[in-house]
Each structure stands twice: as C-alpha cells, then as structure tokens.
C-alpha positions as CSV (number, residue, x, y, z in Angstrom):
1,X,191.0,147.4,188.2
2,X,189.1,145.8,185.8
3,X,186.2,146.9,183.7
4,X,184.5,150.0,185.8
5,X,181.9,152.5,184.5
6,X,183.1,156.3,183.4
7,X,181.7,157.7,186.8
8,X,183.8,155.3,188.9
9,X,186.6,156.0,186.7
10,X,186.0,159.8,187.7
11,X,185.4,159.2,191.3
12,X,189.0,157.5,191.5
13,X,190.7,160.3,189.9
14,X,189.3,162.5,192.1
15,X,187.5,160.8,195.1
16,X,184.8,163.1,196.6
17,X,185.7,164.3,200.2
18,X,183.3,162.2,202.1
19,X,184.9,159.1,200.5
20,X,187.7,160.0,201.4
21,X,187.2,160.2,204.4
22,X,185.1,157.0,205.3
23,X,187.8,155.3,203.8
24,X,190.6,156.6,206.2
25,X,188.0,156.1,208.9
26,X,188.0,152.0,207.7
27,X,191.3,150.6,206.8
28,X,191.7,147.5,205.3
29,X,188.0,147.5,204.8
30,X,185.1,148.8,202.9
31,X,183.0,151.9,202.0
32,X,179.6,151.0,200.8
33,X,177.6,152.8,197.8
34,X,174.1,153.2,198.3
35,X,172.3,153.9,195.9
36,X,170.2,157.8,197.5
37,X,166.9,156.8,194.6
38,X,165.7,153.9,197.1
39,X,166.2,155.1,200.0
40,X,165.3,158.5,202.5
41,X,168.3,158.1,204.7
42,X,171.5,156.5,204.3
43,X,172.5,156.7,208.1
44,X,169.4,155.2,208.7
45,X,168.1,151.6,207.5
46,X,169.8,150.7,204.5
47,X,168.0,147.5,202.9
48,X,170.8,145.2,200.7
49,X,169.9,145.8,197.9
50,X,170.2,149.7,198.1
51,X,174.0,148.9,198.2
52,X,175.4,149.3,194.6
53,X,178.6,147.9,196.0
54,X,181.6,148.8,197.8
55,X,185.2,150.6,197.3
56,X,188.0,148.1,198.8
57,X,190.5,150.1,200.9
58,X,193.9,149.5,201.7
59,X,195.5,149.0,205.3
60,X,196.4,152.9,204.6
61,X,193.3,153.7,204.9
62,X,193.1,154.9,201.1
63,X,191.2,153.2,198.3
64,X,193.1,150.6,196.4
65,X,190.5,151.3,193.2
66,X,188.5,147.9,193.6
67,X,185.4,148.4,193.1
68,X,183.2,144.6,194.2
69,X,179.3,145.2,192.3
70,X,176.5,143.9,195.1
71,X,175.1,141.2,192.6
72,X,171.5,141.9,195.0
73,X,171.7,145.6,193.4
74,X,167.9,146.5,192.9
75,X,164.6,147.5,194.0
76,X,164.2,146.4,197.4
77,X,161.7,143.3,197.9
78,X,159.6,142.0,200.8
79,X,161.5,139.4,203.2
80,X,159.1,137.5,205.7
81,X,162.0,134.9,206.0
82,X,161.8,135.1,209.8
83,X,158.2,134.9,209.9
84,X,158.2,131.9,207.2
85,X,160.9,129.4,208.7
86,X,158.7,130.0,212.4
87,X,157.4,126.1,213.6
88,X,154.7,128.4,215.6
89,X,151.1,127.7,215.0
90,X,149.8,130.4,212.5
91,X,146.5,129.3,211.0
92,X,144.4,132.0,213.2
93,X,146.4,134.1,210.6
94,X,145.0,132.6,207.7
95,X,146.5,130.5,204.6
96,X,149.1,133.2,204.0
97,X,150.5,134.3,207.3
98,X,152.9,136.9,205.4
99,X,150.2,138.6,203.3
100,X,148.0,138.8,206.5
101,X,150.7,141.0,208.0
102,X,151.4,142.5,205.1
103,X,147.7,144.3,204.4
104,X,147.2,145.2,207.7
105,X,150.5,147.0,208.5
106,X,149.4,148.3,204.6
107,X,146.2,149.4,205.8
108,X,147.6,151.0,208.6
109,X,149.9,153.1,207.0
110,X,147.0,154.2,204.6
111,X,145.0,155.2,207.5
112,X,146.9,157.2,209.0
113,X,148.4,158.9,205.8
114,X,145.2,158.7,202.8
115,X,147.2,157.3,199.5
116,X,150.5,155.9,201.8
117,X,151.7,153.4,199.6
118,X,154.3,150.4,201.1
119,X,156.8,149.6,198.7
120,X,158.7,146.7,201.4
121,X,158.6,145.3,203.9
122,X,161.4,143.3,206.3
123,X,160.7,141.5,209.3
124,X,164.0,141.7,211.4
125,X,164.4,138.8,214.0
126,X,162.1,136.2,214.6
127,X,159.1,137.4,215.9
128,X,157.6,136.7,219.4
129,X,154.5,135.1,220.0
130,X,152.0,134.5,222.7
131,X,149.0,131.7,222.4
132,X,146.4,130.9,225.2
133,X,143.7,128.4,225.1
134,X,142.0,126.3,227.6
135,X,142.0,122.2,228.3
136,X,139.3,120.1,225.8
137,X,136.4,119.3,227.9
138,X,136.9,114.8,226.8
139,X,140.6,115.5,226.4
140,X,142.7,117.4,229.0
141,X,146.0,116.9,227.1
142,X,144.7,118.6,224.5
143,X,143.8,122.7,224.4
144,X,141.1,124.6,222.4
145,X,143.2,127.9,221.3
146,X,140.8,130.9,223.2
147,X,143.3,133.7,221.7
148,X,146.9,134.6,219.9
149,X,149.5,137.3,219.6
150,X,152.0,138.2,217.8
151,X,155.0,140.9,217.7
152,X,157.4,141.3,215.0
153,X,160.3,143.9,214.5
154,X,160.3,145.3,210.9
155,X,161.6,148.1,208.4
156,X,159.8,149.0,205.6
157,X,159.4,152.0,202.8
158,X,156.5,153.7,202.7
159,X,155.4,156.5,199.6
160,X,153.1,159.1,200.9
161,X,151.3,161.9,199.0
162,X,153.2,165.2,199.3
163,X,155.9,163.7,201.1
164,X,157.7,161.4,199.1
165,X,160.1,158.3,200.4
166,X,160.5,157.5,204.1
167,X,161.5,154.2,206.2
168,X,160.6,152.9,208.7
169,X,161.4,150.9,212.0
170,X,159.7,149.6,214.7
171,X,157.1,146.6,216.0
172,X,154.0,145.1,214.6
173,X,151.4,143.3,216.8
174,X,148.7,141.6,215.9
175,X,146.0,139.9,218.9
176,X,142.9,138.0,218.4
177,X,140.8,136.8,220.6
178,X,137.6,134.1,220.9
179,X,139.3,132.2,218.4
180,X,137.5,129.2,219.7
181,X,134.2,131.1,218.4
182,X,134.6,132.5,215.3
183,X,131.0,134.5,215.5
184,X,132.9,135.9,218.4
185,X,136.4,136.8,217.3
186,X,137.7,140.2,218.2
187,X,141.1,141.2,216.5
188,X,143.3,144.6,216.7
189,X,146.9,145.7,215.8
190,X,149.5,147.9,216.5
191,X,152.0,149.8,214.9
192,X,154.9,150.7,217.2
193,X,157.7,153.0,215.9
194,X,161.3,153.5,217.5
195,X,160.9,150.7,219.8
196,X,162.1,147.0,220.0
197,X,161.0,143.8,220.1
198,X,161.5,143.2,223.7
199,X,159.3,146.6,224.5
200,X,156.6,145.0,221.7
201,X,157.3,141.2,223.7
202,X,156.1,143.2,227.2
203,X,153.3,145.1,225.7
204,X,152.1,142.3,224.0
205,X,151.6,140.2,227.6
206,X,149.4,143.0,228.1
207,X,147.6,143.9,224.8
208,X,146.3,140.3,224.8
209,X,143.9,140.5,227.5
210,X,143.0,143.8,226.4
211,X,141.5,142.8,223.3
212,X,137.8,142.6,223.6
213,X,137.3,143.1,226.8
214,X,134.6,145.4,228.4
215,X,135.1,149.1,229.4
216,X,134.2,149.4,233.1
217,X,131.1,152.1,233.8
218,X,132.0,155.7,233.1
219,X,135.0,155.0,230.6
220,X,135.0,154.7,227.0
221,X,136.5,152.1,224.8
C-alpha cells in the first residue's frame, strides 16, 4: 500500500459506512476525497483541487487500499483559461480582460451581500460573445465597433459575513455600448444564477440593445 498517513491507515481498518458504500456503488473505479474546509457542498461543484485524492476499488466493488494523492491538492485558484485562449476581440474590456471580469462579478457580490468576499473564480466553457458595429464611412470593408457583449458560465466561492462559505454557479454578462464614443459609453452586467450558457447566449441577443437605450413616456428605467 505504500507509505499512507495514520488516518488512512484507520479509515482502511475500518472504512466509514458512506465509503463503503460509494465504493460498491463504483467497481473497478474510484471514490474521491474532498477535502469539506474548501468547499460548502460536496454534491455540488467540487473545484480540483478540493479533491485530496482517491480510494482505488476493486472490480468487487470493495477498496483494494490504494490510496493515489491529487498532486493539485490545495486552495482553489482562479482559472480564466477559457476566457484567455479566446481569438475574440477583447480590448473594449481593457488590458486585462480577466481582471475586468473579475472586479465586477467581485463588486457584484459585495453589493448585494456588504463584506462578500470571492475567494475563486472558474469560467466553465468558452464564453459566448456578441459584437456590432457599423461600416467606416472611406472604408466599407472595414467596421467601427458601436457595442459588445459577453456571457460566460462560471463557479466561484464566495465568503460572506454571518454566513460563511457558499458556491456558486451560473452566467456572467457584461454589454457595452457607444463604444465608438467613449464620452458616450454606457455599460451594465448581469449575474445569472442556476442557468446556462445557452439561456445567458439568448438573453444576451436581447440585453444588448437594451443597454442605454431610452425609457418610453410613463416608465421608469
């Protein structure tokens, strides 16, 4: 078996009854351990490196005693890996693209709990994007970008006052128009939870013509 701590040595001799059982319920696989200190729910989203490792199991269904360390084991990090390898045009974002998304879905959070503090962030998939613009007056082959959107799926942890560790899932969106006047530019976001990124895709179609335009009379903004 090799060189395991005590408390693995313990939980062989006498394997806890929920092993147990999610190792007769995968044989000849795996039963993950995750560590419960950096995360809220483990039948919820379980970042990689929450997973201390996993117990091998034999094609019995019982646990041969191997126990294979995650060498990822940690404190969960930030991964904007799907926003980063995107060839979409990005600069109405800024310099940093990532940290863009990153304060606002930050800000959000702190809005709507005072003190909310987000510890990671993951975007999921490659996000979805939207871009208008209209043809250069001496060059017709050629647009001037009018406005952008974006959706992206994501998890994240957020620490909250009073209420300790929770993650979350759902979509980000981010529109801004008048991008071709910058004394002009309007921007807003949205924080979606429980919903995917084809819902966030279709609202986005919407959102972004939306974004700055003027309530009729009678309505408020």
């Amino acid at each position: 078996m090799g060189d395991i701590s005590a408390e693995r040595r313990r939980i062989l001799q006498s394997p806890p009854p929920e092993l147990v059982a999610a190792a007769a319920a995968n044989p000849g696989g795996s039963v993950a351990v995750i560590d419960p200190d950096l995360i809220s729910d483990p039948n919820g989203y379980v970042p990689g490196e929450a997973v201390q490792g996993v117990w091998r199991v034999g094609e019995d269904g019982k646990l041969t005693g191997e126990f294979v360390e995650n060498p990822n084991y940690g404190t969960p990090k930030d991964d904007f890996a799907k926003l980063a390898e995107s060839k979409h045009w990005l600069d109405w974002l800024g310099k940093q693209p990532a940290a863009a998304v990153r304060d606002s879905i930050a800000e959000i959070l702190d809005e709507q709990v005072p003190g909310a503090v987000l510890e990671w962030i993951k975007v999921l998939d490659a996000p979805r994007y939207l871009t208008g613009g209209r043809p250069k007056p001496d060059d017709e082959s050629h647009i001037v970008v009018t406005r952008a959107g974006i959706s992206l799926l994501f998890a994240l942890s957020v620490v909250s006052p009073g209420q300790g560790r929770e993650i979350l899932q759902g979509t980000f969106s981010w529109v801004a128009v008048s991008l071709d006047q910058p004394g002009q530019r309007k921007d807003q976001v949205w924080l979606d939870l429980r919903v995917d990124l084809d819902w966030a895709e279709t609202e986005l179609r919407n959102r972004i013509y939306l974004v700055g335009r003027s309530p009729a009379p009678g309505t408020s903004a």
